[in-house]
N, C-alpha and C positions, 0 to 999 in steps of 0.2 A: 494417404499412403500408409499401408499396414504394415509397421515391422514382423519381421521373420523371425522365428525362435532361431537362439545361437543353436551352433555348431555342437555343441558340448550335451545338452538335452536331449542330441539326438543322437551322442553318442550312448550314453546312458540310459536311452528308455528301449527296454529289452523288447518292444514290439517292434522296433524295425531292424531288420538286418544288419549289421556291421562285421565284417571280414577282420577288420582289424580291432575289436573289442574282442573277438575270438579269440583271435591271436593273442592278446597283449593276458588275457586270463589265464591259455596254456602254458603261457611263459611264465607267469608271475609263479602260479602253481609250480611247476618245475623248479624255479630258484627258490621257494618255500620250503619244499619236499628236500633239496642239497639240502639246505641250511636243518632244518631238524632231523636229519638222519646222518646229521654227521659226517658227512659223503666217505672221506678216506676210512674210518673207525665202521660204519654203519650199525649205528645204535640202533635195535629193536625198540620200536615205537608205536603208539595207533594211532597216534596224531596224525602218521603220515595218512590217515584217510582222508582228513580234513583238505589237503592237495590232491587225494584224488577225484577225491567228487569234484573239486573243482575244476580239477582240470578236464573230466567228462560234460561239467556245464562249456565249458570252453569250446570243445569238440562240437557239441551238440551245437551250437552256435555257430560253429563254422561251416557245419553241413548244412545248416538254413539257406545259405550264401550261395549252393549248389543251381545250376540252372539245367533248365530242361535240352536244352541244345547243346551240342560243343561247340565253343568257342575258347580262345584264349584263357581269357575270366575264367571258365568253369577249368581249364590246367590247371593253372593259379591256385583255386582252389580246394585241388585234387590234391594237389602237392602243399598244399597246408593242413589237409586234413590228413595224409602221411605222415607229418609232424607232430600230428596231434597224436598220434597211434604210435609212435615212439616216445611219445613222452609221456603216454599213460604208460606203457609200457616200462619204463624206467621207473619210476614212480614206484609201480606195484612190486617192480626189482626191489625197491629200496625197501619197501614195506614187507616182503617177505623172506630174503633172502636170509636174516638173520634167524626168522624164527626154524627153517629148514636147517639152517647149518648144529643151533642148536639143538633137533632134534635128531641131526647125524651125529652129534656128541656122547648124548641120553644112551644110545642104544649100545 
């Protein structure tokens, strides 16, 4: 009797799908991006790219998870990869908004 690789190896190895490795990457990226941009102050940064890519690896991972039929599952998701496009989206808010306001200042 052949033991089975845990659980865990197979959440980590980026050749098979996992819906919820997507997820937990867009999130993490998201509370990353708060935390260095200072959320309430929004401190102009570039770090914050370092959460964006990541959080676009997150996305792109979650659109793997996509299936060719509709089904439930593929709602699921649909509506996670809407989360993911919100949260790149805030993201990028964070990372440019300051350099725009400063340059509404300059002029």
């Amino acid at each position: 009797m052949a033991l089975s690789q845990p659980v865990t190896l197979h959440f980590f190895n980026p050749r098979i799908r996992s819906l919820v490795r997507g997820n937990l990457i867009v999130l993490a990226s998201l509370a990353l991006a708060t935390l260095i941009s200072d959320f309430p102050h929004l401190r102009a940064t570039l770090w914050l790219v370092v959460p964006a890519v990541g959080c676009l690896v997150g996305a792109a991972d979650t659109v793997r998870c996509m299936q060719k039929r509709w089904s439930f599952y593929h709602c699921g998701v649909l509506l996670c990869v809407y989360m993911d496009l919100m949260s790149i989206t805030l993201i990028l808010f964070f990372l440019l908004y300051p350099y725009l306001v400063w340059l509404g200042e300059a002029q």
